[in-house]
C-alpha positions in Angstrom: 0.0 0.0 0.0 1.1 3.5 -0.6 3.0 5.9 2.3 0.4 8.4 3.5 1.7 11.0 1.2 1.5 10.1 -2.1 1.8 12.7 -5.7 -0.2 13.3 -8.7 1.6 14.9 -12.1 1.7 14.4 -15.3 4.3 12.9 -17.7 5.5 12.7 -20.9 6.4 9.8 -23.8 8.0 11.1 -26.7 5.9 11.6 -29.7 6.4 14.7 -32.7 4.4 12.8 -35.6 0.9 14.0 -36.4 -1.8 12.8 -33.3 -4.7 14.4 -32.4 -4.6 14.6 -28.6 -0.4 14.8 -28.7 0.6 17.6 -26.1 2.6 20.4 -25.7 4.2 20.9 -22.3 7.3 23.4 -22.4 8.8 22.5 -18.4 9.2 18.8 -19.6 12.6 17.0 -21.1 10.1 15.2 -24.1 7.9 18.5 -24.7 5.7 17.0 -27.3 4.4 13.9 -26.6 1.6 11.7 -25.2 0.7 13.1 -21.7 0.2 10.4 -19.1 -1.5 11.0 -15.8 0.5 9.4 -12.9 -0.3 8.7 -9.4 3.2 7.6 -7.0 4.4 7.4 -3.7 7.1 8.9 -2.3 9.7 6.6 -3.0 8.6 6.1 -6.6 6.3 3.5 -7.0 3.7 4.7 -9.5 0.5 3.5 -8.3 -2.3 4.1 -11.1 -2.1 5.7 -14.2 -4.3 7.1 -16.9 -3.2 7.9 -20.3 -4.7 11.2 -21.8 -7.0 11.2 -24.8 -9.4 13.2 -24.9 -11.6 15.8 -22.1 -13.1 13.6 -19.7 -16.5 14.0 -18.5 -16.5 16.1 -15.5 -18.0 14.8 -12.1 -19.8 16.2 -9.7 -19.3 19.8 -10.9 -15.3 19.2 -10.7 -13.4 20.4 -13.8 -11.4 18.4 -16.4 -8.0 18.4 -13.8 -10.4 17.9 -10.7 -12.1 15.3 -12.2 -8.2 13.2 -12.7 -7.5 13.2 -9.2 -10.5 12.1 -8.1 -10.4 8.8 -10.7 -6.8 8.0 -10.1 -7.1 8.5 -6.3 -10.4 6.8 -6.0 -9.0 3.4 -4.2 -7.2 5.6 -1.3 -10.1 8.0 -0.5 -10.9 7.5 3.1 -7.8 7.1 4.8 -6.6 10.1 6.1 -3.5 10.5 3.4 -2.1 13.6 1.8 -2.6 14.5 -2.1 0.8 16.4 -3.2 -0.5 18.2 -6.8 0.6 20.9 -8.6 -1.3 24.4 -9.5 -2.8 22.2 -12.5 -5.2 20.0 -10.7 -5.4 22.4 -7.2 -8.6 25.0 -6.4 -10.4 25.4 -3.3 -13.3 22.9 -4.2 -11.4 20.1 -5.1 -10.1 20.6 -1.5 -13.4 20.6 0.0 -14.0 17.7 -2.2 -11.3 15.6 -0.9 -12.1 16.7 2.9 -15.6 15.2 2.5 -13.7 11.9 1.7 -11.2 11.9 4.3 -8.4 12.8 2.3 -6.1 15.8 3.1 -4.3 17.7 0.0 -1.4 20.1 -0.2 -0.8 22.2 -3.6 0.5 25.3 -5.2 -3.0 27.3 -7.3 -3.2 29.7 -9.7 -4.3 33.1 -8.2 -7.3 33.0 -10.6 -8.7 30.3 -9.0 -8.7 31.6 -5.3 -12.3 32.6 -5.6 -12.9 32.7 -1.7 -9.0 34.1 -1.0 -8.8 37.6 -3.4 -7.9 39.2 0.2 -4.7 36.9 0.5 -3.7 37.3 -3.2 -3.9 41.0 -3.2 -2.0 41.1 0.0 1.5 42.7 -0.3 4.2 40.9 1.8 8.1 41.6 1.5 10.4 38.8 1.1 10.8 36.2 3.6 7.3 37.3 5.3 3.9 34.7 5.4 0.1 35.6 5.1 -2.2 33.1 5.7 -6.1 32.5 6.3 -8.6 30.0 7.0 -12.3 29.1 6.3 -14.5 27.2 8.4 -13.9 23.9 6.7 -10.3 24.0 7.7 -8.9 24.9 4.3 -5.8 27.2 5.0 -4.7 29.2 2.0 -1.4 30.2 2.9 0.8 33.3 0.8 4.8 33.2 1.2 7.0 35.6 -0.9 10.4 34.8 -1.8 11.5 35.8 -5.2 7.9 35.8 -6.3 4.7 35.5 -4.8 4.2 31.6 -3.6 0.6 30.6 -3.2 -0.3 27.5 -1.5 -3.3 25.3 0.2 -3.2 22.8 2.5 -6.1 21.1 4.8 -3.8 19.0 7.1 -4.8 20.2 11.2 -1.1 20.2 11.6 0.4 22.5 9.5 0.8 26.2 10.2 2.0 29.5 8.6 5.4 29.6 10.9 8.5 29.4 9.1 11.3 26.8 10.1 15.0 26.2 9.2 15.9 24.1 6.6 19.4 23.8 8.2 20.9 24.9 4.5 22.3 28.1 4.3 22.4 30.8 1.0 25.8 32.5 -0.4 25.4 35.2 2.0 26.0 32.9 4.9 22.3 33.0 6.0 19.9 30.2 7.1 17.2 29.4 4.5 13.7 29.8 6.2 10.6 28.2 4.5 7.2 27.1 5.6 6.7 24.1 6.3 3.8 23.6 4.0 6.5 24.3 1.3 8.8 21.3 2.8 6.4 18.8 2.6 5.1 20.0 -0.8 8.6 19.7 -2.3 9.3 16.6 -0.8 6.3 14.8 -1.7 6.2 15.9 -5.3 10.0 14.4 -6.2 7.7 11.2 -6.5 6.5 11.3 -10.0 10.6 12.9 -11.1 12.2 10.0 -9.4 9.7 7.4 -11.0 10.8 9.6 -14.4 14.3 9.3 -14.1 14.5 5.6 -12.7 12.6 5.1 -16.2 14.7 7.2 -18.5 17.9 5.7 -17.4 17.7 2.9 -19.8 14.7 3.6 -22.0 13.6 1.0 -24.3 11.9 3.6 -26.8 12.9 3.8 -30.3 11.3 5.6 -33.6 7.9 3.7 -34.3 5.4 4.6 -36.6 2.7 3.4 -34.3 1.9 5.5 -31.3 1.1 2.6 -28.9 4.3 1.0 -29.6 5.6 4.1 -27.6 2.9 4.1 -25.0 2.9 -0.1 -24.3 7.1 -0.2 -24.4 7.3 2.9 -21.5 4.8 1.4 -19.2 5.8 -2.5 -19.5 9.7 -1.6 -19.5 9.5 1.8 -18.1 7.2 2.0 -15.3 6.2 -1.5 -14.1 10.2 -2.6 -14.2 10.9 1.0 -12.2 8.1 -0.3 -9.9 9.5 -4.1 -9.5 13.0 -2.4 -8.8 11.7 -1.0 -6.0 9.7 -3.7 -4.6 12.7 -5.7 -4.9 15.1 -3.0 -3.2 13.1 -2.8 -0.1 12.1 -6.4 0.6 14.8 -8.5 -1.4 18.3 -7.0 -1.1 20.1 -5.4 2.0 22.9 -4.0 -0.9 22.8 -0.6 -3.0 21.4 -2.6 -6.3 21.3 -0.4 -9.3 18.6 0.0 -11.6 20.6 -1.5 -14.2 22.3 -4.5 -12.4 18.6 -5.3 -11.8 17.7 -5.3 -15.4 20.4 -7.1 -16.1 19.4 -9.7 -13.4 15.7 -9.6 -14.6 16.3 -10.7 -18.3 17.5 -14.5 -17.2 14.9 -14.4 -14.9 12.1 -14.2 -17.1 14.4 -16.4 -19.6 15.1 -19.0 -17.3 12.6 -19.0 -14.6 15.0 -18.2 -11.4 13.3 -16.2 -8.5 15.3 -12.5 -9.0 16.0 -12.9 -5.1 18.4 -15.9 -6.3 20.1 -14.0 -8.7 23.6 -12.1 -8.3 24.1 -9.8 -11.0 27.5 -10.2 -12.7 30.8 -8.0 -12.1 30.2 -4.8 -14.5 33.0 -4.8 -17.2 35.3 -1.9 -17.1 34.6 0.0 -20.5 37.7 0.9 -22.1 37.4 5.0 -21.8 38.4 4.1 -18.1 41.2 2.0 -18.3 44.3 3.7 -18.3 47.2 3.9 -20.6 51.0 4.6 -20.8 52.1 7.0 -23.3 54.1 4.1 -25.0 50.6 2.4 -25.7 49.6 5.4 -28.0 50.7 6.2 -31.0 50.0 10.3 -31.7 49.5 11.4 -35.3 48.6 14.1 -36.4 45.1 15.0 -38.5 45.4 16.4 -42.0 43.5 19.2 -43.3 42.6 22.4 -42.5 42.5 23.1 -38.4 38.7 24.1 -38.3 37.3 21.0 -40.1 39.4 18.2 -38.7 39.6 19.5 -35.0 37.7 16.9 -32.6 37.5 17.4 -28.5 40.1 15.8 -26.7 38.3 12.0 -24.9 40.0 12.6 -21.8 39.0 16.4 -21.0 35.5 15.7 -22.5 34.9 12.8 -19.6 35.9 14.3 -16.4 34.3 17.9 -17.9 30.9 15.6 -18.5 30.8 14.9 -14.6 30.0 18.3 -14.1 28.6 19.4 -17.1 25.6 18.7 -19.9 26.4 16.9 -23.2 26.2 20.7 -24.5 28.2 22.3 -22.4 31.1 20.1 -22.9 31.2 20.5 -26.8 31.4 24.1 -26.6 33.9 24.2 -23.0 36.4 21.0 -24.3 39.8 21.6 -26.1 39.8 21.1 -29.8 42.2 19.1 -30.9 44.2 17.8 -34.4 46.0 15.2 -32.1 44.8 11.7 -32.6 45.7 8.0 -31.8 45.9 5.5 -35.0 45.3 2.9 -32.6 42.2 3.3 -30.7 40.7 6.3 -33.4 40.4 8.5 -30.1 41.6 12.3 -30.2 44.2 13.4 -27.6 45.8 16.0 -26.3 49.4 16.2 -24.6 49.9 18.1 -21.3 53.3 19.4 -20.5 53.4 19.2 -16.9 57.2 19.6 -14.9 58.8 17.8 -17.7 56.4 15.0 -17.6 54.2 14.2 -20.6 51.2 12.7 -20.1 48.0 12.0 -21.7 44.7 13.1 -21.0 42.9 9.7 -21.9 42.2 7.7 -18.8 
């Protein structure tokens, strides 16, 4: 069963051919794409699902984003557990809605939809400083301004507007203060991200011509494998297992029938970017043709900038090079270091 916090958000699967209900979101890494409705826990474990198609049907007066939450929540109404959603699916009646089924909610909203809370939205606070009001069903909407205006509601009794330390500190040396209604929001909403990037690690997807290739491939090898991975990490294995030495575990499992709990997965092979080499190993030549066309970046300054840095970043920051090993085809670059010479590879 789920924590007592669990997350609703939406996510993406690749898709730029021509689809009648493909989406646009700008904030996502696949920003067209079949939008998928996803309901996790906190450590991950997606729960229920609903794939978008079309406008569904609202119920009980509730909009088109009200009316989601309510279908995908609909088996844990009634148990006392907290909704984490974003300003896309919050508003004061779906709230109320959720407090007449025993469910407390947390969310950021839109200030167009605080119909009953125009007084806190008009309200002009400096930074650091916290408004916050109540209604008679226990709904706080709470107002917090740090570099912009932060708008929040929450029903849970035990949250207030007080500020607390987050024991991190800024550049000017000074402890961060946020409300706790913001803590728990942010810490129950990394849910549906780390369920994301558990998937994207080692995605399955490839170019299809068929949009439910797309859609079957990321929830059988994408979600319900990030969902086993977890199931398996809490109850199976006392060691840090990573996602792919599980994969790699789970393929002669399914091949050869052997519980996963019996399995060891294999000693990873050292790829050969990370091996070192002597000088005397390589053999440097240098590329012909004019410097701008045949320059490359350098293997060794492009890895150990790619800890720190995107894909991006590290073609425009990385030395370009005409320097390159007839051996292994690799570009390298020589460093002249207290009448040592070395080589960048690793």
């Amino acid at each position: 069963m789920p924590s007592s916090t669990i997350s609703i958000d939406e996510t993406m699967v690749s898709w730029k051919s021509r689809l009648l209900f493909k989406q646009y979101i700008p904030g996502k890494v696949h920003k067209y794409g079949i939008k998928i409705y996803k309901l996790a826990a906190t450590n991950g474990y997606t729960w229920s699902f609903t794939v978008y198609t079309e406008k569904q049907d609202p119920t009980a007066g509730l909009g088109h984003s009200q009316t989601v939450v309510m279908n995908l929540s609909e088996d844990l109404l009634g148990c006392y557990r907290t909704i984490v959603a974003d300003k896309f699916f919050t508003s004061i009646f779906l709230a109320e809605c959720l407090l007449q089924n025993d469910t407390y909610s947390i969310g950021t909203f839109k200030s167009n939809h605080a119909v009953s809370g125009q007084k806190i939205v008009q309200q002009k606070l400096k930074r650091g400083e916290v408004y916050a009001l109540q209604n008679k069903n226990g709904i706080k909407v709470i107002k917090w301004k740090d570099k912009r205006d932060v708008l929040m509601t929450s029903t849970k009794p035990s949250q207030s507007a007080v500020v607390v330390d987050t024991t991190k500190i800024n550049k000017l040396n000074e402890r961060i203060m946020k409300p706790q209604v913001v803590l728990d929001y942010n810490e129950g909403k990394q849910s549906i991200d780390l369920s994301d990037q558990l998937s994207a690690y080692y995605t399955c997807l490839r170019r299809s011509i068929k949009r439910y290739h797309n859609v079957a491939f990321e929830l059988i090898f994408g979600t319900s494998v990030v969902n086993s991975y977890l199931i398996y990490k809490e109850n199976y294995t006392t060691g840090n297992t990573s996602i792919l030495q599980f994969r790699e575990s789970l393929v002669p499992s399914l091949l050869l029938g052997v519980p996963s709990k019996n399995l060891k997965p294999g000693p990873r092979q050292q790829s050969t970017s990370s091996l070192k080499r002597k000088l005397a190993d390589h053999k440097l030549e240098g590329m012909e043709g004019s410097t701008c066309n045949v320059r490359r970046c350098c293997v060794g300054c492009y890895e150990k900038n790619r800890e720190q840095q995107s894909r991006a970043a590290c073609h425009s920051t990385t030395k370009k090079i005409k320097t390159f090993c007839s051996d292994c085809n690799k570009f390298i670059v020589l460093i002249v270091l207290r009448r040592s010479i070395t080589v960048c590879n690793k």
